[in-house]
GUVO-362742 format. One line per 10 residues: for each residue x, y, z of C-alpha. Coordinates in nm, 4 decimals. Layout:
<rs>
X:Y:Z; ...
</rs>
This chain:
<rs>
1.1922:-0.1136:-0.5495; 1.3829:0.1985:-0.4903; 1.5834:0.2973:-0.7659; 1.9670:0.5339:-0.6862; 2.1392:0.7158:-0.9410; 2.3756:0.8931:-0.7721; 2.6175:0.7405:-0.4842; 2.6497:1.0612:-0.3008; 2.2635:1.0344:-0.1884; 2.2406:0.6511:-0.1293
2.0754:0.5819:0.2207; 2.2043:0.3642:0.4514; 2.0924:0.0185:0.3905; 2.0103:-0.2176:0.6577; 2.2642:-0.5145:0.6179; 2.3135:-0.4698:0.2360; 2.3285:-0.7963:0.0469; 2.4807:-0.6534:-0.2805; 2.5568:-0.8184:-0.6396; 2.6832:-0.6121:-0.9419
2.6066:-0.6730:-1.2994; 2.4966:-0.5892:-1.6449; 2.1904:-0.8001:-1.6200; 2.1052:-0.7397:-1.9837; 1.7873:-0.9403:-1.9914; 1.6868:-1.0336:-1.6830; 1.6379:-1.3612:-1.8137; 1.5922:-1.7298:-1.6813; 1.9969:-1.7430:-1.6173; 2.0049:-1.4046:-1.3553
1.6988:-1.5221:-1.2160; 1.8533:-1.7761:-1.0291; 2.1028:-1.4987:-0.8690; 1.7844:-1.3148:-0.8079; 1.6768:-1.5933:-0.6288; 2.0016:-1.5636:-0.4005; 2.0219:-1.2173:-0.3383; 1.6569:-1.2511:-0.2013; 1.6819:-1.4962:-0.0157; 2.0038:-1.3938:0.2005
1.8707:-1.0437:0.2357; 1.5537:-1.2492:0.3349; 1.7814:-1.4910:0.6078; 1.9368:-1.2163:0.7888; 1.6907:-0.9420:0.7628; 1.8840:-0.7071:0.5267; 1.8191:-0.5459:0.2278; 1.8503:-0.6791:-0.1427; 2.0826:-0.4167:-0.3742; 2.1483:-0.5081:-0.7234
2.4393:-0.2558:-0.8723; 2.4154:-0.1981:-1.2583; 2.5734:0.0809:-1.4665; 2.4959:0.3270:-1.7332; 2.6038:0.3575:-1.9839; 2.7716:-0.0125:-2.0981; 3.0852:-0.0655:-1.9531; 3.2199:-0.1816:-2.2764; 3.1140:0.1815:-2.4203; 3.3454:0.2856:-2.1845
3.6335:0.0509:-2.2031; 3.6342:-0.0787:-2.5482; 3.6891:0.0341:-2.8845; 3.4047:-0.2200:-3.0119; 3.1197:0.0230:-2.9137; 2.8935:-0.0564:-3.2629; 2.8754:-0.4393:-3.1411; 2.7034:-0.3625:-2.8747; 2.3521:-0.5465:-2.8792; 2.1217:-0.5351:-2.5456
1.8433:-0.7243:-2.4821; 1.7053:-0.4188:-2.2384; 1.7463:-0.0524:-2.2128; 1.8255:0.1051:-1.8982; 1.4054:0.2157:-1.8330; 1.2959:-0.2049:-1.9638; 1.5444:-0.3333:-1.6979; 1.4173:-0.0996:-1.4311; 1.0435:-0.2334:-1.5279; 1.1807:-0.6357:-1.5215
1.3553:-0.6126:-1.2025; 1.0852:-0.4315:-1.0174; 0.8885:-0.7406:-1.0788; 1.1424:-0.9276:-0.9406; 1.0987:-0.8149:-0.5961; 1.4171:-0.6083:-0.5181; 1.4569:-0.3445:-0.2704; 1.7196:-0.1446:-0.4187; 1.8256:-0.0928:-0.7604; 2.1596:0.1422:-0.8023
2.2525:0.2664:-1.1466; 2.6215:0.3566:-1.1452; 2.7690:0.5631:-1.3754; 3.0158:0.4527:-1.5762; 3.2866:0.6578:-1.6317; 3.6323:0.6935:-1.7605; 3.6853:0.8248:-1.3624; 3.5603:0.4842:-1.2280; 3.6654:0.2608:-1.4929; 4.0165:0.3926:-1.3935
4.0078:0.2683:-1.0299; 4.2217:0.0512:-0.9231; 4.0916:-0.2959:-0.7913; 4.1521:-0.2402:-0.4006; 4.0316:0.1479:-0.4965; 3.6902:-0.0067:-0.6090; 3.7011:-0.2289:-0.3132; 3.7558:0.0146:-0.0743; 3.6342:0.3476:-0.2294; 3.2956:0.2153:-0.4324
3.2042:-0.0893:-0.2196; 3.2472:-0.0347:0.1165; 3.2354:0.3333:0.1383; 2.8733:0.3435:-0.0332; 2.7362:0.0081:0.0476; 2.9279:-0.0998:0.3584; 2.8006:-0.4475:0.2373; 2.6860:-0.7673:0.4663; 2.7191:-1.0075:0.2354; 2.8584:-0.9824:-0.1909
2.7245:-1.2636:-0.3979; 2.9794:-1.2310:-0.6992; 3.0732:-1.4805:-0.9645; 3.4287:-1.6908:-0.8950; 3.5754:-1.5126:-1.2363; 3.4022:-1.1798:-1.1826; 3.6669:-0.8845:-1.2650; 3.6721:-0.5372:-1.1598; 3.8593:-0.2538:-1.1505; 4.1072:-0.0678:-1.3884
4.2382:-0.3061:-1.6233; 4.0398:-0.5935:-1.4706; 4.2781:-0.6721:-1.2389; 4.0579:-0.7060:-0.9396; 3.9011:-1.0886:-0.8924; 3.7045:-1.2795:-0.6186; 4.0178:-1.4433:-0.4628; 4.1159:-1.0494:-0.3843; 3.7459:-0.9495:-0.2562; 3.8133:-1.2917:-0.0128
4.1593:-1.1444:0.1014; 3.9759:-0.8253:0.2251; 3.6441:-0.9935:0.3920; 3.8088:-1.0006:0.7154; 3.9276:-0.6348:0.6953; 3.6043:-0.4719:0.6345; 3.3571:-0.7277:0.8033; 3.1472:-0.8854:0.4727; 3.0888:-1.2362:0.3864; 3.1269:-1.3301:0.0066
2.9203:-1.5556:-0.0969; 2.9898:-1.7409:-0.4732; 2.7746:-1.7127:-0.7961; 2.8522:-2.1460:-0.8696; 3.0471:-2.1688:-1.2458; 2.7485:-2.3444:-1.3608; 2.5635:-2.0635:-1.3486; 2.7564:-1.7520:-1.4455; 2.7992:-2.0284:-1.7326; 2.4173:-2.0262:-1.8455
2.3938:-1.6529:-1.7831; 2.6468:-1.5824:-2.0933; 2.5433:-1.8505:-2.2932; 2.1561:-1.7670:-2.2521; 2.2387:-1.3989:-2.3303; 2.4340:-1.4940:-2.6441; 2.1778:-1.7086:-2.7393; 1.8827:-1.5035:-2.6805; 2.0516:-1.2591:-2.9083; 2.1171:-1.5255:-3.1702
1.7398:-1.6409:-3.1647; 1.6333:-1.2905:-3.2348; 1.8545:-1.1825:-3.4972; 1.7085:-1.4714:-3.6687; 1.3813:-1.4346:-3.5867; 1.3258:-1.7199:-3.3596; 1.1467:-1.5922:-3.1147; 0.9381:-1.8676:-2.9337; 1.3439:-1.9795:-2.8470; 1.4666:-1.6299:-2.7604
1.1316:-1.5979:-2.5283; 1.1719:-1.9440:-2.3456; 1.5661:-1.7961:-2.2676; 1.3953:-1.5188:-2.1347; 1.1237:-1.6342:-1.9776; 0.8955:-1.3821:-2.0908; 0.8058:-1.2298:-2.3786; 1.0200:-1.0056:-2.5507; 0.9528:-0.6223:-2.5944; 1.0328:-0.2576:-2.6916
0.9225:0.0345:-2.7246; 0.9295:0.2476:-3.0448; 0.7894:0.6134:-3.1247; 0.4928:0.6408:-3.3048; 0.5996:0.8586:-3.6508; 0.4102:0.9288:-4.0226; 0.4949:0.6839:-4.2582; 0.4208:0.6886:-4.6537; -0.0071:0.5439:-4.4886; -0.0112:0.2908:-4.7243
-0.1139:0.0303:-4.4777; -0.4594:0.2406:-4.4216; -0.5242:0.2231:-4.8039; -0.5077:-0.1128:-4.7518; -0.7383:-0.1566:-4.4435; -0.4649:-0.2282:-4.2116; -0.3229:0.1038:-4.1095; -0.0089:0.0335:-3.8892; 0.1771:0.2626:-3.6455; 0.5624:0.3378:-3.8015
0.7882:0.2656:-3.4828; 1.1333:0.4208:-3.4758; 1.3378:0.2831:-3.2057; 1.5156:0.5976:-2.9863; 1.7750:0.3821:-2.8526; 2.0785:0.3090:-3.0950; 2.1560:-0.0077:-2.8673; 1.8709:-0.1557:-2.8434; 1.8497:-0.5460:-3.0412; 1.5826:-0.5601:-3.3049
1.4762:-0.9007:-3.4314; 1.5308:-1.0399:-3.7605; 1.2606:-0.9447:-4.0111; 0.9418:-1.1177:-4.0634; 0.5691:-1.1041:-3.9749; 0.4999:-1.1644:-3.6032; 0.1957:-1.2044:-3.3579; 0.2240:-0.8829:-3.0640; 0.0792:-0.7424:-2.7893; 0.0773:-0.3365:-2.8000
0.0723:-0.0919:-2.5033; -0.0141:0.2533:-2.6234; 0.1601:0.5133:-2.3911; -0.0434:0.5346:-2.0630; -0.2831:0.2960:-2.1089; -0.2933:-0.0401:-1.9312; -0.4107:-0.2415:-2.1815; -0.2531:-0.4739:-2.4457; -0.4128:-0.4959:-2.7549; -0.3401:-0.7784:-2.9850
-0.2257:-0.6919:-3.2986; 0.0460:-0.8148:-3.6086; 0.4003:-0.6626:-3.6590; 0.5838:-0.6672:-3.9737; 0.9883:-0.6257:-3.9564; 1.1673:-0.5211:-4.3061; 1.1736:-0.3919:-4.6148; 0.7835:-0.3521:-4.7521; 0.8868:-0.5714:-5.0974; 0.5788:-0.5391:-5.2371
0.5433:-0.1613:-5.1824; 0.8926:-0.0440:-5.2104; 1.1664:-0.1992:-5.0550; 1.4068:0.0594:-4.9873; 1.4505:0.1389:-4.6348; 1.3816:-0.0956:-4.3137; 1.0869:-0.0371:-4.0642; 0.9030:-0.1506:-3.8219; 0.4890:-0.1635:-3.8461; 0.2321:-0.2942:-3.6210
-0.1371:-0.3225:-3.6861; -0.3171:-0.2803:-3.3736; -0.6442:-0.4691:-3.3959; -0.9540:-0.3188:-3.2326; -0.7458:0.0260:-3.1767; -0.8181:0.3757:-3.3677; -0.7037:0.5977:-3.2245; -0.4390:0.8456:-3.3548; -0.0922:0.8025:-3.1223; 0.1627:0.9864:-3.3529
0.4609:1.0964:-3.1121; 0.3719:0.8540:-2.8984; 0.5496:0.5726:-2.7172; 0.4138:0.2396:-2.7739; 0.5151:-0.0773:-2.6348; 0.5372:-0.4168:-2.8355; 0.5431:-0.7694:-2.6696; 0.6361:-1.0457:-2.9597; 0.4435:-1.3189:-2.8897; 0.4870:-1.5483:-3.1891
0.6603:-1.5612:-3.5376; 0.4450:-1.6033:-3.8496; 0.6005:-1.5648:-4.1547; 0.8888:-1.4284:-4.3553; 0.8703:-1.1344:-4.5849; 0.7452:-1.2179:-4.9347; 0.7089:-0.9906:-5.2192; 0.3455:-1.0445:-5.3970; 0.2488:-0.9961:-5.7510; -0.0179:-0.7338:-5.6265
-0.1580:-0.5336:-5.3732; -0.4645:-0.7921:-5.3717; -0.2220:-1.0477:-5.3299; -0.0719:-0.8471:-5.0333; -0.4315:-0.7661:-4.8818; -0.5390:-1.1322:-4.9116; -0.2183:-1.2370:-4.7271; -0.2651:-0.9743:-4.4355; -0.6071:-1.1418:-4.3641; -0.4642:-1.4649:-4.3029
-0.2226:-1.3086:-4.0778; -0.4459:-1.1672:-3.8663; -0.6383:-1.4807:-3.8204; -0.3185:-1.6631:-3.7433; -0.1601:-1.3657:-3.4810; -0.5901:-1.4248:-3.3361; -0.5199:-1.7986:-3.3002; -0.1707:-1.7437:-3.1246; -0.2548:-1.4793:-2.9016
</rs>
C-alpha cells in the first residue's frame, strides 16, 4: 500500500476506484466496503484509493472537539488497512481551506482534478462540501460530465458502519471487550510510552511498564484487569502479559494509569513505544486489605491472562 499526504504529488492512478471516509476502526462494518473497492478496482484493472483526512473533520467543523473518541490514530489505521490489501491510501488534510469548498468546488477541484476517478463507491446520504450541502444525487448529476461511474454504499450498510462504531466505543468504555473485539474483528490495541512510575509493582514481583498515551484522541477502555499481548518497539514478538486500567486502590488511588506486566520480558524499555493488544477482560479493580492480599490476587491473574491467551 502506498500511502499520499500531499495532493500536489499524487501519481496518476490507473483507473482510480476511489471511496472517502473516516474509517475509524477498520472494523467488520468498512470491511465490507473494503470488499467493494477491491473488487471493482480488481474487475476493471484499476487501482483501489481509499481517501481519509487528518486531522478529524469534526476538529475542524465543530465546536464539540473534546467528544471526540477514535477507535484508531492516524499511524494504527495506516497499519489495519495495509492488511487489507489496498493500493493507495491518501491522507487529506483537513482544513478550514477545504472544509470551506463548496460542493461542486470539491467535486470538481478535489475529486476530479487529483483523482480523475473511474468509478466512486459513496454512501446514498454521504455529504460533502462547505456546509454539507453536497450529496450523492449531485455526484450522479455530474457522472456524465466528467466520465465516472458511482457506484452506491447499500443503507444497510453505511447503517452497521455507525452503529458498530458507536458500539465498539460503548463496549470499551465499559470494559467489554470480547464485544468491542467481535465489532472489530480483531483485537483491540494502542500504543503507549514507556515512563517511571512510583516501581511499586517490582516490589511486588510484578514490575509493570507505566504507559502514557501521546494521543489526546485516542479511546481508552474502561478500567479493570485485562489479559494482553505486548509489542516492545522494534521487536516482532508479542509477549503475553496482564494490564491493569485505573486508579491503584490498594496503593494509592489518586491519579489514573495504565500498567502492563509483561511476562517472560526484562528488559528495561523506558521511552519506549510499546504496543498492547487486549485480548480478554478479567476483573474489576478491587481495593485489598494488604499488599499480600494484592500479591496473592496478581498470581491468580496471571494464571487466568495464561489460560486466555
Amino acid at each position: 500500500m502506498q500511502v499520499h499526504t500531499a495532493l500536489n504529488q499524487l501519481p496518476a492512478f490507473k483507473k482510480a476506484i476511489i471511496t472517502i471516509g473516516t474509517f475509524d476502526g477498520v472494523h467488520n462494518g468498512h470491511k465490507q466496503v473494503l470488499h467493494a473497492l477491491k473488487s471493482t478496482a480488481q474487475s476493471v484493472g484499476g487501482e483501489s484509493v481509499l481517501i481519509t483526512f487528518d486531522p478529524h473533520p469534526r476538529k475542524v467543523v465543530s465546536s464539540a472537539i473534546l467528544g471526540i473518541r477514535l477507535l484508531n490514530t492516524l499511524e494504527e489505521k495506516k497499519k489495519l488497512l495495509e492488511k487489507e490489501g489496498i493500493d493507495h491510501l491518501v491522507i487529506v488534510p483537513f482544513t478550514e481551506k477545504f472544509a470551506n469548498l463548496s460542493a461542486t468546488e470539491y467535486i470538481e477541484e478535489f475529486l476530479v482534478a487529483h483523482f480523475h476517478p473511474h468509478t466512486i463507491i459513496m454512501g446514498h446520504d454521504h455529504q460533502f462540501g462547505r456546509n454539507r450541502q453536497g450529496n450523492y444525487a449531485l455526484l450522479a448529476s455530474k457522472a456524465e460530465q466528467f466520465g465516472y461511474l458511482l457506484k452506491e454504499i447499500p443503507k444497510q450498510v453505511v447503517e452497521d458502519i455507525t452503529i458498530s462504531s458507536t458500539k465498539i466505543r460503548e463496549h470499551l468504555s465499559r470494559a467489554a471487550i470480547a464485544a468491542a473485539n467481535q465489532l472489530l474483528g480483531y483485537p483491540f490495541f494502542f500504543s503507549g510510552r514507556v515512563v517511571h512510575g512510583n516501581k511499586i509493582g517490582r516490589t511486588l514481583g510484578y514490575p509493570t511498564a507505566n504507559l502514557k498515551i501521546e494521543d489526546p484522541e485516542k479511546i481508552v477502555p474502561g478500567n479493570g484487569i485485562y489479559a494482553v499481548y505486548a509489542r516492545p518497539e522494534g521487536s516482532d514478538h508479542l509477549f503475553k502479559g496482564m494490564m491493569s486500567i485505573g486508579f491503584r486502590p490498594t496503593v494509592d488511588g489518586k491519579s489514573r494509569v495504565i500498567e502492563v506486566n509483561i511476562f517472560e520480558f526484562d528488559r528495561e524499555i523506558y521511552d519506549e513505544l510499546l504496543e498492547v493488544h487486549m485480548v480478554a477482560y478479567l476483573r474489576e479493580e478491587k481495593k485489598y486489605e494488604s499488599l499480600q492480599g494484592l500479591i496473592e490476587q496478581l498470581g491468580k491473574d496471571k494464571q487466568n491472562s495464561l489460560q486466555v491467551l
